[in-house]
N, C-alpha and C positions, 0 to 999 in steps of 0.2 A: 573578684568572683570566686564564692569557694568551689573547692572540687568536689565533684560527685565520691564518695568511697568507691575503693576499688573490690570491685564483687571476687567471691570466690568461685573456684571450679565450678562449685553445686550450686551456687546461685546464677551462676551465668548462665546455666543448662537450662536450669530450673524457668530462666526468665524467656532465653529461645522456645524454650515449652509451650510456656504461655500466651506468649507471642503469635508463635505461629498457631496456638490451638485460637485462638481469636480471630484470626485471619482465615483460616479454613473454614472455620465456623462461616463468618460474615459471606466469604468469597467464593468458596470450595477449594477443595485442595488442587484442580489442576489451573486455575487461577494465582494463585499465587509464587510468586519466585523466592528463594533465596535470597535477592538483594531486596525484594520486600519488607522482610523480615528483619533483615538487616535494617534499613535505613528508619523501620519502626523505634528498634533498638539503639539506634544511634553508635553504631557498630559496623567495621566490614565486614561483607559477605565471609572472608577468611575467618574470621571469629565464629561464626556459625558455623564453617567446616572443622574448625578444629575441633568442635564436641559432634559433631553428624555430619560422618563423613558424606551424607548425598542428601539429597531432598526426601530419597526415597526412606534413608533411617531414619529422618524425622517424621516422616508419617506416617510409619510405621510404629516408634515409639509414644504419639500423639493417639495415631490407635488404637494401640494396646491401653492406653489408659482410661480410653473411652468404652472401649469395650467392656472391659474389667468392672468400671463405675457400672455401666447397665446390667454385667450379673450380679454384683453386690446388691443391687437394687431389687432384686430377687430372692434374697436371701430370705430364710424361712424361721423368723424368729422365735415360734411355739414351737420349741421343741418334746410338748405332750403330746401332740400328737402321735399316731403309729409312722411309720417311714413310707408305707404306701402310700397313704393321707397327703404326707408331706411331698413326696415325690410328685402328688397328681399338682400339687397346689402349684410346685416349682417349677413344673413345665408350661402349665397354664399362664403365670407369670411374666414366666422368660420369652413367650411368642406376644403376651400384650403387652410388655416393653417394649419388644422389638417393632411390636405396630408403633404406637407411641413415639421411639423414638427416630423413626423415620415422618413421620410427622411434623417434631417439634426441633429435631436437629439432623436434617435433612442430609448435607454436606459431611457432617461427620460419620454420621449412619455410613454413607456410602462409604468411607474409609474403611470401614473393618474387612472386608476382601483384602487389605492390605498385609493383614494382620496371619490371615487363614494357612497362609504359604509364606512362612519369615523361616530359613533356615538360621537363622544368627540366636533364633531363642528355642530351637530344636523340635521345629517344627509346627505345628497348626496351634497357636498360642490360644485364641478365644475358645476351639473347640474345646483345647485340653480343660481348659475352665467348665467349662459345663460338664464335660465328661468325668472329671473328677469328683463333680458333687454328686454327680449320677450313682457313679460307682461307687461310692460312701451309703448313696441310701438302699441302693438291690444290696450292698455287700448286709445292711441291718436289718431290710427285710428279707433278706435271706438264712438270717443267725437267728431272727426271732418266728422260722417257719412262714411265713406271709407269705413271702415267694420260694417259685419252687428250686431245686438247687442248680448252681453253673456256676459261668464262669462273668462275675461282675462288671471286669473289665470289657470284654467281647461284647455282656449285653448294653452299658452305658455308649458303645462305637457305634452299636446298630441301631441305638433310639438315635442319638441323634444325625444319622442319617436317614431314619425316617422322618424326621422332624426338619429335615433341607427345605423343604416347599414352605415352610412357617417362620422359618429361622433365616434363614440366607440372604441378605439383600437384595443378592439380583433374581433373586428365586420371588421374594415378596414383590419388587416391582411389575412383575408381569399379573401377579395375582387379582383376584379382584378382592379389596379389601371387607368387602361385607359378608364373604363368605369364609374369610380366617378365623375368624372366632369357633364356627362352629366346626371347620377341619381341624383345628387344634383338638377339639376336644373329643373328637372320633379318633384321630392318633393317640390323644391319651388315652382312653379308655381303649384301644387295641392294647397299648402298652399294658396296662394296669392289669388285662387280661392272660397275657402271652407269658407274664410275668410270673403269673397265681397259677395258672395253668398250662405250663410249656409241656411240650412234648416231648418224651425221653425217646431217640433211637438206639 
C-alpha cells in the first residue's frame, strides 16, 4: 500500500481549516469536538493542537475567514461612481449579506461573535474590516467636499454602531426580518445626511 505524502506545516493547517469549516458548517460549532476533526482527518487530536492551540483559535480563525469572504462580497467594483454613492451602496450590501447569510449559512453566521472580541489579532477583527473601508470612503468624500469636514476614523466607529441592530448577529436574530431592509435604509440615509450636513460646535 503506498503512503499518503507527508503534508507540510501549511497544508496541514490549511487542511484542519477545512475540515473543521465543513463540520461547523454541517453541525455548528458547539457541536463539534476536536477529536471530530481529528478522526475526519485521520490524525490525533494533538495534531490539531499543535497548529490551534484550543478549539476556540480554530474558530476563531474559521471566522475570521468567513467573515472576511462576506465583506469581500461587498466590495464595490464601479469605482465611477462619487464615494457617497459608493458608500450608500456598501452599507446597503453589507446588511443584505448579512441577511443572506444567516439564511444560507446559518452556523457559520453565528460564528462571527467569535471574531468581534479576539485579542490575538488586536482587537474587533470583522469590525475593523468594515470600518476601514468606511474610513477610506468619508476620508474621499471628504477630500472631494461631499462631506462635511472631521475626523474619518471616529465617523466610520459611529456608523457602524449605528448600524448593530442590522449588522450583529445576535442583534439580527431578535429582529424581525421583513423590517431590515427598510431600517437599513433609514440608517443609511441618516448617515448619508449627518455626513453632507454635520454640525460644527
Amino acid at each position: 500500500m503506498m503512503r499518503r505524502p507527508r503534508r507540510s506545516a501549511e497544508e496541514t493547517r490549511e487542511a484542519i481549516l477545512e475540515t473543521a469549516e465543513r463540520l461547523f458548517r454541517a453541525r455548528g460549532y458547539s457541536a463539534v469536538s476536536i477529536a471530530d476533526i481529528a478522526g475526519e482527518l485521520g490524525m490525533s487530536p494533538a495534531n490539531v493542537f499543535k497548529h490551534f492551540r484550543s478549539k476556540l483559535t480554530l474558530g476563531r480563525a474559521i471566522a475570521y475567514r468567513h467573515a472576511r469572504r462576506l465583506a469581500e462580497r461587498c466590495s464595490i467594483e464601479d469605482l465611477s461612481d462619487p464615494p457617497d454613492r459608493r458608500l450608500t451602496i456598501f452599507l446597503s450590501r453589507l446588511s443584505r449579506e448579512h441577511v443572506r447569510d444567516k439564511r444560507e449559512n446559518q452556523y457559520l453566521f453565528e460564528m462571527i461573535p467569535l471574531v468581534l472580541e479576539d485579542p490575538e489579532k488586536g482587537g474587533r477583527i470583522y469590525r475593523r474590516l468594515v470600518e476601514d473601508k468606511l474610513c477610506s470612503l468619508i476620508a474621499e468624500g471628504m477630500e472631494e467636499g461631499i462631506y462635511g469636514p472631521g475626523n474619518p476614523a471616529l465617523d466610520a466607529a459611529a456608523i457602524v454602531d449605528m448600524l448593530g441592530c442590522v449588522l450583529n448577529p445576535r442583534m439580527i436574530a431578535c429582529a424581525d426580518p421583513a423590517t431590515l431592509a427598510d431600517k437599513t435604509q433609514l440608517i443609511v440615509a441618516l448617515v448619508d445626511g449627518g455626513l453632507k450636513n454635520r454640525v460644527v460646535k
